[in-house]
ZAKOL-42291 format. One record per residue (C-alpha): x, y, z; residue in three letters. Coordinates in steps of 0.05 Angstrom, whole numbers, plus 32768, in hexadecimal, padded with zeros to 4 digits. Layout:
XYZALA ...
***
This chain:
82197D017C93UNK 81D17D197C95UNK 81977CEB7C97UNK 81797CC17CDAUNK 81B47C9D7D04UNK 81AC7C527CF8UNK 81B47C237D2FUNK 81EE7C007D2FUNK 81DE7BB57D13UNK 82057B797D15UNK 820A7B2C7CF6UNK 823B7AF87D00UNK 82437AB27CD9UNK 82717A807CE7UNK 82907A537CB0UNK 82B27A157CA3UNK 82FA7A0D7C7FUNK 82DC79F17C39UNK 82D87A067BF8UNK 82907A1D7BFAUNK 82AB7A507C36UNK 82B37A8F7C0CUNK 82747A867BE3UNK 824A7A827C29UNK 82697ABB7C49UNK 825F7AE27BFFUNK 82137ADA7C02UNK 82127AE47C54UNK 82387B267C4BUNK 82037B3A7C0AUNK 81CB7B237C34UNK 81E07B497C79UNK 81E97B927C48UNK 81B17B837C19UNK 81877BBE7C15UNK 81B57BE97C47UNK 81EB7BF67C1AUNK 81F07C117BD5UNK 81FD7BD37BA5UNK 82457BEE7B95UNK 82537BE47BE0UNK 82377BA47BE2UNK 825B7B897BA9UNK 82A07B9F7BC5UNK 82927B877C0DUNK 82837B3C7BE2UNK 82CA7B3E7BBEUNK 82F17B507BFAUNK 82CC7B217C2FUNK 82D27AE67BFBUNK 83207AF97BEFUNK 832D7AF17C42UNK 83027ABC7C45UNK 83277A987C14UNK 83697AA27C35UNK 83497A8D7C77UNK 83327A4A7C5EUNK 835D7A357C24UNK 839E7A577C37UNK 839A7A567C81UNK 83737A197C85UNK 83467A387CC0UNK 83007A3E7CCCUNK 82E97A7E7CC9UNK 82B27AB47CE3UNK 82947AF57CC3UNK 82737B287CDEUNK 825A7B5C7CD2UNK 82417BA37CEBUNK 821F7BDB7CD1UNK 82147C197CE5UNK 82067C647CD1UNK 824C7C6C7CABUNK 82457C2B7C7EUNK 825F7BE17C9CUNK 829A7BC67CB5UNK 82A87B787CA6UNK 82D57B4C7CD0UNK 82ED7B1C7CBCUNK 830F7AE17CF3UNK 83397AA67CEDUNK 83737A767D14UNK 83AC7AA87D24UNK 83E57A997CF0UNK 84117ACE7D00UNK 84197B1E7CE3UNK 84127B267C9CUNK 84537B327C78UNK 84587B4D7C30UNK 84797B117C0AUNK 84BF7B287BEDUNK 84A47B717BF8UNK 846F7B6B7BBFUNK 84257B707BBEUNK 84147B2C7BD9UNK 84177B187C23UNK 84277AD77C3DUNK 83EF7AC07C47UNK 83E87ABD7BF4UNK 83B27ADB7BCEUNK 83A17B227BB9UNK 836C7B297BF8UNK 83927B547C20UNK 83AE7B807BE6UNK 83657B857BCFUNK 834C7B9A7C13UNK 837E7BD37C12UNK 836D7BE87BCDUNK 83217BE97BDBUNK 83147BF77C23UNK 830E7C387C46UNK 83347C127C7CUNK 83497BDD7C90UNK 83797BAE7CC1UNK 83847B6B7CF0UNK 837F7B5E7D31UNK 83AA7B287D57UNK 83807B0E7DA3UNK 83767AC67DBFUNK 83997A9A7D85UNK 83637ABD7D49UNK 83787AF37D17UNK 833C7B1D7D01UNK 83467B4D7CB9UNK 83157B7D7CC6UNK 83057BB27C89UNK 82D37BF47C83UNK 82AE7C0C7C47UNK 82877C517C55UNK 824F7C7C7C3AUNK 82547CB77C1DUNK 82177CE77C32UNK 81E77CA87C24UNK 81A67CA27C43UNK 81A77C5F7C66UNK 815D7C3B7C75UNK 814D7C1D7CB3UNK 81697BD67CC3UNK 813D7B9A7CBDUNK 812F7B697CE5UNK 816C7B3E7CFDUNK 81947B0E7CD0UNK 81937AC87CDEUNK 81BA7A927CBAUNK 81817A8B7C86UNK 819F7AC67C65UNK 81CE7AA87C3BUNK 81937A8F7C15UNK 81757AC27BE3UNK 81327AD27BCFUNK 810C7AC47B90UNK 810D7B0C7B7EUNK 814F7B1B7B95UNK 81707AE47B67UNK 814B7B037B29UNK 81647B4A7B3FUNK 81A37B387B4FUNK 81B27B137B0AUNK 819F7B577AE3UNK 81E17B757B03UNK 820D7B497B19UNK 823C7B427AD9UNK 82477B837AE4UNK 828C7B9D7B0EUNK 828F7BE07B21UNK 82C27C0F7AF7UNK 82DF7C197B3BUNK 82EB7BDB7B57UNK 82FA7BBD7B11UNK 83327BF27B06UNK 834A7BD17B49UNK 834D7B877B34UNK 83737B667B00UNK 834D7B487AC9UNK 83627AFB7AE8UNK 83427B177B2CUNK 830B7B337AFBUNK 82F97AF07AE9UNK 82F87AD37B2BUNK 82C37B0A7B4AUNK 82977AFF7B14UNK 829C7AB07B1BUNK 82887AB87B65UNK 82527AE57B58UNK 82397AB27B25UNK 823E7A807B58UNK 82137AA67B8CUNK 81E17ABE7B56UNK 81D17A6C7B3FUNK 81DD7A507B81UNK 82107A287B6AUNK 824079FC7B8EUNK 827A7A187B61UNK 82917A277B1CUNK 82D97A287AF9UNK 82F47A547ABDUNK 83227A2D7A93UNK 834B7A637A5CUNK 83647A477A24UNK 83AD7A457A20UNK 83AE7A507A70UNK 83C57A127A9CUNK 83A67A347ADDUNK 835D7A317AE3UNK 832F7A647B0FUNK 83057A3B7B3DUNK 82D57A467B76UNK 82B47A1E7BA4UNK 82B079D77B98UNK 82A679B97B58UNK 82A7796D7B62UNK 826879737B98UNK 8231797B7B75UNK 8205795A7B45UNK 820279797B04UNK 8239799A7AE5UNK 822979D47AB2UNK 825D79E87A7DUNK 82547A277A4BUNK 828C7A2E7A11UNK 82AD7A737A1BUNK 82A47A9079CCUNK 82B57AD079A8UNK 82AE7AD5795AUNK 82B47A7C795CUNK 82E47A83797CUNK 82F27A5E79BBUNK 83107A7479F1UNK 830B7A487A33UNK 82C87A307A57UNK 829D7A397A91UNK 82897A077ABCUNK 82577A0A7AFCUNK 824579D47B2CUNK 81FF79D57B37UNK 81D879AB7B6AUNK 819F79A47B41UNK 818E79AE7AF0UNK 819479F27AD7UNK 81547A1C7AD3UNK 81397A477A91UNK 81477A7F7AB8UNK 818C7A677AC9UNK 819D7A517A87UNK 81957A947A6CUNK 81C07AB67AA0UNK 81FA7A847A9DUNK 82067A907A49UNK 81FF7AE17A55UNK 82347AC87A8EUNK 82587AA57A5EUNK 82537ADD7A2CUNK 82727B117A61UNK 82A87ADE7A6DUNK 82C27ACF7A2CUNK 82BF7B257A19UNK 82F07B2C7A62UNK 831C7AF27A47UNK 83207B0E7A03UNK 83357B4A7A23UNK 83627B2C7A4EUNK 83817B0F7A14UNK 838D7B4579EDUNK 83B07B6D7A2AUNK 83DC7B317A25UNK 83EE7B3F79E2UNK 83F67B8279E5UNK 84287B6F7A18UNK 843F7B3679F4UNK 844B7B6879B4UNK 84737B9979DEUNK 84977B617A02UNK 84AD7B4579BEUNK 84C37B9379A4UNK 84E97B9879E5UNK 850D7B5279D5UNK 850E7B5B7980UNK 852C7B9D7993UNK 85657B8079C4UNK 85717B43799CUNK 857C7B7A7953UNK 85B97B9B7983UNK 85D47B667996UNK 85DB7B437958UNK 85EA7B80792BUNK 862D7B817958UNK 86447B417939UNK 867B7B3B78FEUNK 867C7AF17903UNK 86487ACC78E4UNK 86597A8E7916UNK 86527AC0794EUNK 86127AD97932UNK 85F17A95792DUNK 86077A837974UNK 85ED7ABD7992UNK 85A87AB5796FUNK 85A17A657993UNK 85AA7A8C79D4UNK 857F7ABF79C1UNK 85497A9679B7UNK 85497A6879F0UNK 85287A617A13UNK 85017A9E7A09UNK 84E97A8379BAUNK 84F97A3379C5UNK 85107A0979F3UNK 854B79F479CEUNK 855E7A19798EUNK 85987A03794DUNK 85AE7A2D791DUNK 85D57A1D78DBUNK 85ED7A4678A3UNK 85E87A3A785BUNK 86147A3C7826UNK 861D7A5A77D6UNK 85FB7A1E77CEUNK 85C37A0A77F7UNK 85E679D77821UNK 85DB79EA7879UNK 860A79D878A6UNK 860379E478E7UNK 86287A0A7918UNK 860D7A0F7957UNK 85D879ED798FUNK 85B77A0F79CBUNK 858B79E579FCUNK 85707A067A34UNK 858679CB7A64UNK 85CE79C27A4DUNK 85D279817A4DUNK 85A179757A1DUNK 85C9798F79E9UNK 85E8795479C9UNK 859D794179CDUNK 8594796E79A1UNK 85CC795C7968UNK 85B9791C796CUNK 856D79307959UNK 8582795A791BUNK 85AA791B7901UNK 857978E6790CUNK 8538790478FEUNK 851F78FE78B4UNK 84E6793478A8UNK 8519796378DCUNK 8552795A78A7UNK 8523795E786BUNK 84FF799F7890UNK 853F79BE7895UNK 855179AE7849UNK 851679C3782FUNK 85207A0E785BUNK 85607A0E7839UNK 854F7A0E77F1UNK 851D7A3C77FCUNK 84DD7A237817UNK 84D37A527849UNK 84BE7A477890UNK 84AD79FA78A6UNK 848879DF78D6UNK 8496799778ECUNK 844F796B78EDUNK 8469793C791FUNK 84917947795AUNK 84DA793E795EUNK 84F5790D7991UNK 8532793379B9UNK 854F790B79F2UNK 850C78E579F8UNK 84DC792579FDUNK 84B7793A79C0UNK 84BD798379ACUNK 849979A77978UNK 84C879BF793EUNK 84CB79FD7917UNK 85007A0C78E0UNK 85047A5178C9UNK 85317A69788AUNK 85607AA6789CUNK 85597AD2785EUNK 857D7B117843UNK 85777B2C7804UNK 85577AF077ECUNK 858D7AC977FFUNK 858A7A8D7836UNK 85CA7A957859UNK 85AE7A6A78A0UNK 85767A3D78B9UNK 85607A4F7902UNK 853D7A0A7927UNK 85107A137960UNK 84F779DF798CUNK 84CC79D679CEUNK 849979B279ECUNK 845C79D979D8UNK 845079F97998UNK 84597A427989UNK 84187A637991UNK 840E7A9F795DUNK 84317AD9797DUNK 846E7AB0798CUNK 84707A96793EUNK 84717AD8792BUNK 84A37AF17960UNK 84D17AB1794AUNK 84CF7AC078F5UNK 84D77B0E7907UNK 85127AF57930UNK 852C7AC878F5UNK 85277B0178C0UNK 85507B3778E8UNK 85837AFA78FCUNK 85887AEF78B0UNK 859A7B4078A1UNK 85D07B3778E3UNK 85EA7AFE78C6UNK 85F77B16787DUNK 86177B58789DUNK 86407B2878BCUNK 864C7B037882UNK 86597B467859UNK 86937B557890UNK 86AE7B157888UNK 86BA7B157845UNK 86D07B5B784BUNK 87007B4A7880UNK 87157B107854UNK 872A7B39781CUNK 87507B697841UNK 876F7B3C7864UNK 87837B13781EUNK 87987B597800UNK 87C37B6B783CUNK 87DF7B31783AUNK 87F57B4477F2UNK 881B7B807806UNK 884C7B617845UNK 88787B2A782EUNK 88647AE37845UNK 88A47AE37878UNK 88DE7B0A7877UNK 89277AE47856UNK 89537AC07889UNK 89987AE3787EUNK 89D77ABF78A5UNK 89EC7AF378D9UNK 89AC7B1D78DAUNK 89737B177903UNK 892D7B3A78DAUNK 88E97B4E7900UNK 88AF7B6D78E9UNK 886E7B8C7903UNK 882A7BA478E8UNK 87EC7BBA7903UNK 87BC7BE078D7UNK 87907C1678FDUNK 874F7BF078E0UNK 875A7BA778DFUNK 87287B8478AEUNK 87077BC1789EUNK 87377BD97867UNK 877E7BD3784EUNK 87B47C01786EUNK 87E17C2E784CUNK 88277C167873UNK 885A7BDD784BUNK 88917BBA785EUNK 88C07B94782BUNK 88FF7B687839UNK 89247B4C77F4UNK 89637B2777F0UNK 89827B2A77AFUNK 89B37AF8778BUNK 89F27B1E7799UNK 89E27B1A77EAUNK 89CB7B6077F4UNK 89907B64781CUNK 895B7BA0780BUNK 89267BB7783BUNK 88EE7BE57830UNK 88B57C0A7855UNK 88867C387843UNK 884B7C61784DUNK 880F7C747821UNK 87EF7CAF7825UNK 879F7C937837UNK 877D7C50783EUNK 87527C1F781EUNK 87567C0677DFUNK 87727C4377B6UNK 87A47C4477EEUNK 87A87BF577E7UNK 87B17C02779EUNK 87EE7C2C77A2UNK 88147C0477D7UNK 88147BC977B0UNK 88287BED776EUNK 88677C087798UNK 887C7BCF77BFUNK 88757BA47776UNK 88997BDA774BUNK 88D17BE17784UNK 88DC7B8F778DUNK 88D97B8F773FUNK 890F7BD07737UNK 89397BB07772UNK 893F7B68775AUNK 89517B857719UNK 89867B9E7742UNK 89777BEE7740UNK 89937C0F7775UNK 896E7C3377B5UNK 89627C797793UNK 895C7C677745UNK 89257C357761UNK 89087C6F778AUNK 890A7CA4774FUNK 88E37C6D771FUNK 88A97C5E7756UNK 88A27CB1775CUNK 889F7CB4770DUNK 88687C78770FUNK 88467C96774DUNK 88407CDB771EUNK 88237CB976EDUNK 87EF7C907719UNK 87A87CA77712UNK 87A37CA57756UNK 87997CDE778CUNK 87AC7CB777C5UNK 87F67CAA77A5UNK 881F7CCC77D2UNK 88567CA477F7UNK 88907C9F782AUNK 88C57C67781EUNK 89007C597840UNK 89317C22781EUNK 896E7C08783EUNK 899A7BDB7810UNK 89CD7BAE7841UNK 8A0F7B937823UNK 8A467B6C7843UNK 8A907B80783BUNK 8AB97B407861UNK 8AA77B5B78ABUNK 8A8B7B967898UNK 8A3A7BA27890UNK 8A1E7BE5786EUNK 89DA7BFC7867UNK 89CB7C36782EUNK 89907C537841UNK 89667C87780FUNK 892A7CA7782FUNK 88F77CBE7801UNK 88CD7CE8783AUNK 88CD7CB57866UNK 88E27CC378BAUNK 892D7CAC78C7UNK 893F7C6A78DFUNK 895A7C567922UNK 899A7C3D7928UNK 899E7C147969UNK 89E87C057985UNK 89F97BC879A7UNK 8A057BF479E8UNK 89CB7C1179E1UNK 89CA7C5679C3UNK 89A07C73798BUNK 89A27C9C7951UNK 897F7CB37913UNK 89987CA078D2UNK 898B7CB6788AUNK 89847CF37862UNK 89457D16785CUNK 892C7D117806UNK 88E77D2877F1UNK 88A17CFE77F6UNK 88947CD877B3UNK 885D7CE4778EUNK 885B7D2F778CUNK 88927D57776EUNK 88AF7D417725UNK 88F17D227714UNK 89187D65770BUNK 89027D75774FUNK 89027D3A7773UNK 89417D2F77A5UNK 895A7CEE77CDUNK 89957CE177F0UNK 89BE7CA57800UNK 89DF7C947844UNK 8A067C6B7864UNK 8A047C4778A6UNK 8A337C0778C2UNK 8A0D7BD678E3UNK 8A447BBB7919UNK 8A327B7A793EUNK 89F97B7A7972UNK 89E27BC0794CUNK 89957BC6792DUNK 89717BEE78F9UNK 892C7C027905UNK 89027C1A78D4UNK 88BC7C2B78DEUNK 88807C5B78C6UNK 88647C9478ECUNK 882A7C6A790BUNK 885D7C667940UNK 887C7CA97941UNK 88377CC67944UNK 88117C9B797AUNK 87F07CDE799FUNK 87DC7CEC79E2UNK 87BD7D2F79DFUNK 87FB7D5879DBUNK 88287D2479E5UNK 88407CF879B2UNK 88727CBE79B3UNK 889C7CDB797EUNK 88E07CC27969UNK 88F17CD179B1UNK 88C77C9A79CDUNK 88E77C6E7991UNK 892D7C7679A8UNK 89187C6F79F2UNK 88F67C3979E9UNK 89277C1379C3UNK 89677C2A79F2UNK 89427C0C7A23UNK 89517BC37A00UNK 89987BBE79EAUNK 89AB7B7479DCUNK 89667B5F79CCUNK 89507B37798FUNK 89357B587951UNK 88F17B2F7969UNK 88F57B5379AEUNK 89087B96798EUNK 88D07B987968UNK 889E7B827997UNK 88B57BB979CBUNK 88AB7BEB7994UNK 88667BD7797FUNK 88507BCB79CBUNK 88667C1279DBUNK 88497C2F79A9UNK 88097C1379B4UNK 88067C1E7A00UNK 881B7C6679F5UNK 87CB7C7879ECUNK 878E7C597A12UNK 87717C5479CBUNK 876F7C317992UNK 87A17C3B7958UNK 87937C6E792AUNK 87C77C6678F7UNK 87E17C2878D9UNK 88297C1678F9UNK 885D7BEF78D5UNK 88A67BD778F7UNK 88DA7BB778D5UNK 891E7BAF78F9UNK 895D7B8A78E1UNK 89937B787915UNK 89E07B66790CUNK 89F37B1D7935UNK 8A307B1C7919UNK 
***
């Protein structure tokens, strides 16, 4: 540093644990460095001697002493109190026990800084140094009249002190922001204290003491007529002209940092509501169920929307019904139901959302359990269809940027919830036209037992391919049928149910196994279809006294099992060619036999099962027989349901193929 070495020069004040504490030792500290610092130093040693003050007094409840020294470097300030202990960083965060952002401040701002522990006091001590600045000679010593300020002083120091340094404003958060310039308006008035109240904020900035003095000065905080909180001081005597002016230009500084402040928390607010709009699309777009849907959305919303939340769908015609409560306290939920029966303009709200109304806000308060809550009913549209009403209720009304987060909520919930409907009533009708193409049960014959099992690869999506058929006819013979067509959906649908009806039709008329399967190839040619290739096997079962017979004709379809009553396995059937593809003259079945004795089963099935794959492997018609060796005796129930559960099993994965069983077993 260059420039004469300045004595070193010291000041101590001692202060008592009030309110008033931090203010005093603000305009001691300004007073001591007045005209020995640059202004920018000044103005930091203020915010950090009032921060440790405060935690002295208010949070330590301790008197308190400042001093400070300056020398040839810049000043050091020291700040001592009653001992309470080492400062530990609260849950490893940036505040310290001791509460308050003093300490976090004073590392932020300070050159350096630390505590000392001696004789039952702790002292913070912090240094702020000079960068190649030519100090001027100390004045005379400081006595306690110092915290009182010259005429001309005051007048300079209101021309500046609104104003925060970029550097130590970049430091403190616009809350802290707030509070330095509240101080500083404090010291520049001489005021006893003064408060910030923030609209829409339950926690007020104060310092000082506000109930001590005599006159109490309040200036609306106003941007555009708009207000946004006030300003009060507590002033020990009336305000001056001069005073006056300085407070609105204070109050004008104010309102600009709390218009700031509140559009940082929008900003926040808006990405905090994309974050949750953005979780809340995924998780509903995962929903088939329109129930589901509706009951995720109540827990969706609460509490983060509402403190309790109802939603209800609506039907073809206009009527809601609802389907599902969320209160944040659980118990509160009947609450709840009994509110949206009881209350009148709630009901008539909801009605009126219904048939179209759009978005309703209840007037009056809703009584729920007792505590009033503020209502909003909001329509969930798609397509210009109301398929749901969405109810949200609290305490407090939805301020702006909650609204809008709640209706932007409600109009993506309506889009989940008519994809949800649109998979219901998809599901629905596959479900209704699969239904078409198995029989309703299979026949009870005396001395055979009859199982069957489906599974189609995309359940409610679309309508497998695979068939099964079981008809007993008047003379006693007992026909069964499976089959396979070639693709899915509802071409595939449309050519399963044309050849299971034309072979039920051809076989009641009592054709036999391959006339009826040389009339469905003929019809299959002739379908304008190009997913109207099949595989059928048919096995027609007669009685003769003790002796059963099945004559099986394959038309493409894998062989059969044959299952003995001790437990061995073979394939039975001829080979004939897939229907659908070559014409009549070319077209070849054959018909076999195959005794049934007592305990023995037929299996037929599709190649869902034979071709369950695991990379190279594949269960095959070897699995098939082992797996059904491996249950001699059993049931045609417990057959089938070893079959289908080793077929599935076979593969970590989900069926790819749709898999059809049908087994018939000889009791006696």
């Amino acid at each position: 540093m260059t420039g004469p070495t300045v004595a070193v020069h010291t000041a101590a004040m001692s202060f008592a644990p009030d309110p008033e504490a931090p203010g005093l030792a603000r305009r001691f500290v300004g007073n001591v460095l007045a005209g020995r610092l640059p202004e920018s130093t000044i103005d930091v040693a203020r915010l950090l001697v009032s921060e440790l003050v405060t935690n002295a007094v208010v949070h330590a409840a301790s008197a308190v002493e400042v001093e400070v020294t300056l020398d040839d470097a810049g000043a050091a300030v020291r700040v001592r109190d009653a001992d309470t202990g080492p400062l530990v960083s609260r849950g490893g965060g940036t505040e310290l026990d001791e509460g308050g952002r003093g300490f976090m401040l004073v590392d932020r701002l300070a050159h350096t800084w630390g505590t000392e522990h001696s004789g039952g006091r702790k002292t913070v001590w912090f240094r702020l140094l000079l960068d190649d600045e030519q100090l001027p000679p100390p004045p005379a010593p400081v006595s306690r009249d110092l915290i009182d300020e010259s005429p001309l002083r005051h007048a300079r120091r209101m021309l500046r002190t609104l104003v925060i340094q970029p550097h130590v404003q970049a430091t403190l958060t616009l809350r802290e922001q707030l509070r330095e310039l509240l101080a500083r308006i404090v010291d520049t008035v001489s005021a006893r204290g003064a408060s910030i109240e923030l609209t829409g904020d339950t926690d007020p900035i104060t310092t000082g003491v506000l109930d001590a003095a005599t006159t109490s000065y309040v200036l609306e905080l106003v941007v555009d007529d708009r207000r946004l909180g006030h300003l009060t001081v507590a002033l020990d005597d009336a305000v001056s002209d001069e005073d006056d002016a300085f407070l609105r230009l204070a109050s004008d500084r104010l309102a600009l940092l709390a218009v700031e402040a509140g559009m940082i928390r929008a900003e926040h607010g808006r990405g905090s509501d994309h974050d949750f709009l953005a979780e809340t699309t995924e998780l509903l777009s995962g929903s088939t169920s329109v129930a589901l849907s509706l009951a995720m959305l109540t827990q969706i919303a609460v509490p983060r929307l509402a403190e309790w939340c109802a939603a209800l769908s609506v039907d073809d015609r206009g009527r809601p019904r609802r389907l599902t409560v969320n209160h944040r306290r659980e118990e509160r939920t009947e609450a709840v139901h009994q509110a949206l029966d009881s209350d009148r303009e709630l009901r008539q709200s909801i009605l009126a959302a219904a048939a179209g109304d759009g978005p309703q806000r209840l007037t009056a308060t809703v009584s729920v359990g007792g505590q009033r809550s503020h209502v909003v009913v909001l329509p969930l549209v798609s397509r210009l269809r109301i398929l749901g009403i969405l109810v949200l209720g609290g305490p407090d009304q939805l301020d702006p940027m909650t609204y809008m987060a709640a209706v932007e909520l409600a109009r993506r919930a309506g889009l989940a919830v008519e994809n949800a409907r649109l998979h219901e009533e998809q599901a629905a009708t596959v479900a209704a036209l699969q239904a078409s193409l198995l029989p309703a049960a299979l026949p009870e014959v005396p001395g055979l037992e009859l199982a069957a099992r489906y599974h189609s690869a995309s359940p409610g999506m679309s309508v497998g391919g695979d068939f099964y058929d079981a008809v007993l006819l008047d003379d006693g013979a007992l026909v069964l049928a499976i089959g396979d067509v070639c693709g899915k959906g509802a071409e595939a649908a449309a050519v399963t149910g044309m050849s299971r009806d034309l072979l039920r039709l051809l076989i009641e008329d009592g054709t036999q196994t391959i006339p009826a399967l040389r009339r469905l190839n003929r019809a299959l040619l002739a379908y304008p279809a190009s997913s109207r290739f099949c595989t059928i096997a048919l096995a027609r079962l007669e009685r003769d006294g003790d002796r059963l017979t099945a004559r099986l004709s394959l038309g493409g379809h894998p062989e059969p099992v044959l299952l003995h009553a001790d437990g061995r396995t073979e394939l039975v059937g001829a080979a004939g060619d897939l229907l659908g593809v070559l014409e009549q003259g070319e077209f070849e079945l054959h018909e076999t036999e195959v005794n049934l004795d007592p305990g023995d089963a037929l299996v037929l099935y599709t190649d869902g099962v034979t071709e369950r794959r695991d990379g190279q492997r594949m269960f095959g018609q070897y699995g098939l027989r082992k797996t059904l060796a491996s249950s001699p005796g059993a049931t045609a129930e417990a057959l089938a349901s070893a079959l289908e559960r080793a077929a599935e099993s076979f593969v970590d994965t989900e069926l790819r193929d749709d898999l059809a069983i049908l087994v018939i077993r000889r009791v006696s």
